[in-house]
C-alpha positions as CSV (number, residue, x, y, z in Angstrom):
1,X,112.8,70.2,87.5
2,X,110.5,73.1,86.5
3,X,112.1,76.5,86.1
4,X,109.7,78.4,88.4
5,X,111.4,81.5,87.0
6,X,108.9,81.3,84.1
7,X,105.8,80.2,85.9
8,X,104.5,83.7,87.5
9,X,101.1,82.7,87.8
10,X,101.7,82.0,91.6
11,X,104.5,83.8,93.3
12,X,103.5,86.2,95.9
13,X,105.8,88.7,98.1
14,X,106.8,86.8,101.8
15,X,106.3,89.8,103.5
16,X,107.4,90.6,107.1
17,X,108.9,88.0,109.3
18,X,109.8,88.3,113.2
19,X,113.5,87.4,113.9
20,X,113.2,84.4,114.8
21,X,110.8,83.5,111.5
22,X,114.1,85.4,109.9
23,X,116.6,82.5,111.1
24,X,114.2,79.1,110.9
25,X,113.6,80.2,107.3
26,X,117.6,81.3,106.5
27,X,118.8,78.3,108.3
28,X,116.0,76.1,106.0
29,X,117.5,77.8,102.9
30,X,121.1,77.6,103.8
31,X,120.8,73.4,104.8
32,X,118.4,72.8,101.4
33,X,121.6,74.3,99.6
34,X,125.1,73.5,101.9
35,X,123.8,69.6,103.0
36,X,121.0,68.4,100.8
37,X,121.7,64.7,101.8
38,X,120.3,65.7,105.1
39,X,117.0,67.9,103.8
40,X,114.3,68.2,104.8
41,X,115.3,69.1,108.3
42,X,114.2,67.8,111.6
43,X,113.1,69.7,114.2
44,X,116.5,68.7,116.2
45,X,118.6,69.6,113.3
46,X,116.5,72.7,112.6
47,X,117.3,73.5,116.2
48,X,120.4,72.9,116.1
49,X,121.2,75.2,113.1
50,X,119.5,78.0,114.3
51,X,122.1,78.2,117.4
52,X,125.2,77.2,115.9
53,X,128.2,79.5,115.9
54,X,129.4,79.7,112.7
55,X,127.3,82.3,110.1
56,X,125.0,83.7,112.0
57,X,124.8,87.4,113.7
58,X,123.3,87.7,116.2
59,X,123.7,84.2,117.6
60,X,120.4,82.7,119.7
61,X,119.6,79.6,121.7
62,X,116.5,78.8,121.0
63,X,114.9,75.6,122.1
64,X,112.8,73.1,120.2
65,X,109.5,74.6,121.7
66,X,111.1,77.6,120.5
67,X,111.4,76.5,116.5
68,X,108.3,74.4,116.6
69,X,106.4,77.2,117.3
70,X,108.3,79.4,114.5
71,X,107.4,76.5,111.9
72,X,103.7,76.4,113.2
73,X,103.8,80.1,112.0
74,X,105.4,79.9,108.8
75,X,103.4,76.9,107.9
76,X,100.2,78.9,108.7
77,X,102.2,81.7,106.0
78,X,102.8,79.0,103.0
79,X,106.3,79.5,104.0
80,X,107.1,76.0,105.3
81,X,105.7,72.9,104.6
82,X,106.1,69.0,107.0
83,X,107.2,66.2,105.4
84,X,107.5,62.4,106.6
85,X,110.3,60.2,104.4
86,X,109.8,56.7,103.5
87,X,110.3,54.8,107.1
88,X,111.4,58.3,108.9
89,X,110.0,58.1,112.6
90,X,110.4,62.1,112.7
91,X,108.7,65.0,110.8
92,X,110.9,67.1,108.8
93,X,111.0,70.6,107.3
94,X,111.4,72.2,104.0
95,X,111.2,75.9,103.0
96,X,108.3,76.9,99.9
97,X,110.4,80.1,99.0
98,X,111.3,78.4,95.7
99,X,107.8,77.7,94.9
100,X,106.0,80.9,96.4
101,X,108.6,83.4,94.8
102,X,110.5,81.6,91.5
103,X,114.2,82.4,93.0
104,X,116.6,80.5,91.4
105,X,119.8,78.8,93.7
106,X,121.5,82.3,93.1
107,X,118.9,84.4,95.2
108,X,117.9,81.6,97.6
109,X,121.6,82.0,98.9
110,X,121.7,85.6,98.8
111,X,118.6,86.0,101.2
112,X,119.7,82.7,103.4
113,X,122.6,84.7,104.0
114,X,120.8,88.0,104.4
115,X,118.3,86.2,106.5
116,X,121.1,84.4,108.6
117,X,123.4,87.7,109.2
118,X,121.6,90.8,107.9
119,X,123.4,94.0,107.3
120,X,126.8,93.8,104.7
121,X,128.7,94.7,102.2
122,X,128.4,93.2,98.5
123,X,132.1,91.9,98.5
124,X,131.4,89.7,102.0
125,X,127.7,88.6,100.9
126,X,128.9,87.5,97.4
127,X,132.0,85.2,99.4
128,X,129.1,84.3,102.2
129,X,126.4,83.6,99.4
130,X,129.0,81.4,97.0
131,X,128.9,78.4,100.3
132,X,125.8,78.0,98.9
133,X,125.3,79.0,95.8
134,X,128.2,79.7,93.4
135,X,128.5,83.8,92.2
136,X,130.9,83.9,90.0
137,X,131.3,88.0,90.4
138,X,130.3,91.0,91.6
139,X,128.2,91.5,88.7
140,X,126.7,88.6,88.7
141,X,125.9,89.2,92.4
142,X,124.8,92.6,91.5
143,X,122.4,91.4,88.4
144,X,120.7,89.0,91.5
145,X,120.8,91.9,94.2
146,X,119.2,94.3,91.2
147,X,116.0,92.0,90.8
148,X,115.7,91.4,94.6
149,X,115.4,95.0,95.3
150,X,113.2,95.7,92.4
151,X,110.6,92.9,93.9
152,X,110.9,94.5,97.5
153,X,113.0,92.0,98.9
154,X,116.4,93.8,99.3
155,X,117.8,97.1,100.1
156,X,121.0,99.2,100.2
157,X,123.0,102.1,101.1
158,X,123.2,103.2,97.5
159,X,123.7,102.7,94.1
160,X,124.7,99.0,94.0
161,X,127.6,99.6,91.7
162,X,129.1,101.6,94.2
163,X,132.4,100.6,96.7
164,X,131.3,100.4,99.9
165,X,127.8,99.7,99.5
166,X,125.8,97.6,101.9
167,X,122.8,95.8,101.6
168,X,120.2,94.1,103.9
169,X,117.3,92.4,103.2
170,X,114.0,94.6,103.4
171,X,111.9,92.0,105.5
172,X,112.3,93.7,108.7
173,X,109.5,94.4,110.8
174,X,108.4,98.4,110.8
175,X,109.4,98.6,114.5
176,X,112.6,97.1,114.0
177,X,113.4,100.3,112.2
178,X,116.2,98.3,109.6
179,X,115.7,100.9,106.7
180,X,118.9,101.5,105.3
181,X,120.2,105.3,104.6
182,X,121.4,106.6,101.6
183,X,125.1,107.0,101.8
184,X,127.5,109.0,99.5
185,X,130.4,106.1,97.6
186,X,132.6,106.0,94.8
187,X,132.9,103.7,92.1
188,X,133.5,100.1,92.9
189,X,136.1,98.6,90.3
190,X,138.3,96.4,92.5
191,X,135.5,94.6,93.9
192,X,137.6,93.6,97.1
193,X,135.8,91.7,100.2
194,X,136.3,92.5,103.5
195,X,136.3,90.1,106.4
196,X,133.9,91.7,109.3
197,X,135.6,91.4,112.8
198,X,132.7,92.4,115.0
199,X,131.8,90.4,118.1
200,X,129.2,88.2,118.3
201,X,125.8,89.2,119.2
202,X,123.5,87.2,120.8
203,X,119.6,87.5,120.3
204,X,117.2,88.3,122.9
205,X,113.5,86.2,123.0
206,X,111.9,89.7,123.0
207,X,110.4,89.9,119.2
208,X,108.9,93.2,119.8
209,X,111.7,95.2,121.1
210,X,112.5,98.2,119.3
211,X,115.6,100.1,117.9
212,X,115.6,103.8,119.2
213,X,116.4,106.7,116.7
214,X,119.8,107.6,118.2
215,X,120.9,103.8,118.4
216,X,120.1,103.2,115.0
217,X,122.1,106.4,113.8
218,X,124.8,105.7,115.7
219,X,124.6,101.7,114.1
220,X,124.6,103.5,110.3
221,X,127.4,105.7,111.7
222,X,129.5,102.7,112.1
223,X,128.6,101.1,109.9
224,X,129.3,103.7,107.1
225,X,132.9,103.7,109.1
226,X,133.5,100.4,108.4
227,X,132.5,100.2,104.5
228,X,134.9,103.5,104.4
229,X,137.8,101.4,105.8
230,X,137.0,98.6,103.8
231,X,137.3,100.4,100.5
232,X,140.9,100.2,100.9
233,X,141.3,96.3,101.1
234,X,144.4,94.7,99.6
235,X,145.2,92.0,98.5
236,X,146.3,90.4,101.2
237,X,142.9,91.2,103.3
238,X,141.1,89.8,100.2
239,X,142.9,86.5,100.8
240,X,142.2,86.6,104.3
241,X,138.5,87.2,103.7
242,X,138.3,84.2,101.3
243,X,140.1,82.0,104.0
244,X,138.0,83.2,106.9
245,X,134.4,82.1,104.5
246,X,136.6,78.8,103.2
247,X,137.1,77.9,107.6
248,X,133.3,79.2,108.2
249,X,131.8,76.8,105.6
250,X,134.0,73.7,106.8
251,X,132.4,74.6,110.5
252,X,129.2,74.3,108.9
253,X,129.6,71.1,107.0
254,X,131.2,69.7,110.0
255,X,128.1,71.0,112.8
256,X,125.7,69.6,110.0
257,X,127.4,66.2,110.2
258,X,127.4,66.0,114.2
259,X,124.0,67.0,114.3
260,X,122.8,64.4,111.7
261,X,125.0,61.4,114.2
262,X,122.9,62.9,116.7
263,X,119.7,62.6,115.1
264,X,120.6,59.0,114.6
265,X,121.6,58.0,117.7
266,X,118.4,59.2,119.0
């Protein structure tokens, strides 16, 4: 397989994506990496893993007209390209990210996840990211995070060697008014992962609503709570975090397999 990392010549920046572009294109990187038996996707199984309930924030329910209409989109983009297998009655779907900009397995998974649940802190993305793609560390997860924000693709709330930090990715659209703030953090030598507890959302079809000022203040204000109570993890809530990602990627596999037996029986 070609290392694209080495072949420059044609990469190019992805740019803004809607919501909804946000979760057809996480949900393609995620299955290309979790369940590649199964890739290229579907439509059905595309659908399907765009609504499930495990890994994504805020959860949707988006129809097949729905996705269909995202892929025409991001096809029009370079982003996504249709495929037909040797005696497959159904079109199926596969992401161009690897081609378009040269991320290896490491960075695919970090924006999948970024893509699939936005807004985190290092210690939960690099236990999120690792279903996908093993990170070995924090500084390895860090070295990834480092070039991704250097090419425009991710931000954060500080210096990334810093306890406390989140990061988002940076593909937000300007009236979605996602730019992170600059927050003050100390040191981060422990390295501890927290397990976020916050209810799940569930998406609106309105792709051009907008975030006032005050709400998104008051969403950095809790979150900048949250990364200051997470700096004192122990060990115990580190082992809790693992368990909770170990539970959330056997809910994956196991919606992947049911809605593969569905694709079959229809």
């Amino acid at each position: 397989m070609m290392d694209h990392d080495d072949d420059q010549t044609k990469l190019s920046f992805v740019g803004e994506l809607t919501k909804k572009e946000r979760r057809v294109l996480g949900v393609l990187i995620e299955k290309s990496l979790t369940t590649p038996e199964y890739y290229p996707l579907t439509l059905k199984a595309l659908t399907t893993g765009c609504n499930q309930k495990s890994n994504r924030s805020p959860l949707s329910n988006y129809d097949e007209y729905d996705v269909e209409e995202i892929l025409d989109g991001l096809r029009g983009r370079g982003l996504v390209a249709s495929v037909h297998s040797a005696g497959g009655r159904s079109e199926r779907y596969r992401h161009l990210l690897r081609d378009s900009t040269g991320w290896n397995n490491r960075k695919l998974a970090i924006m999948g996840e970024l893509l699939l649940r936005g807004r985190q802190q290092t210690g939960e993305l690099r236990s999120r990211a690792s279903r996908m793609a093993e990170i070995t560390s924090l500084d390895e997860l860090r070295e990834e995070l480092t070039e991704l924000q250097t090419s425009g693709y991710v931000q954060s709330t500080g210096e990334l060697q810093r306890r406390g930090i989140e990061v988002d990715h940076a593909l937000y659209l300007p009236e979605e008014n996602k730019t992170l703030a600059v927050a003050a953090g100390t040191p981060d030598s422990a390295g501890g992962s927290s397990a976020s507890a916050e209810a799940p959302r569930f998406d609106s079809d309105d792709d051009t609503s907008t975030t006032s000022g005050s709400a998104a203040a008051s969403s950095f204000s809790t979150g900048t709570a949250a990364a200051s109570s997470a700096s004192a993890t122990t060990p115990a809530s580190d082992a809790l975090a693992e368990r909770v990602t170990e539970l959330e990627q056997e809910l994956t596999r196991l919606a992947d397999r049911v809605a593969e037996l569905e694709r079959l029986i229809s």
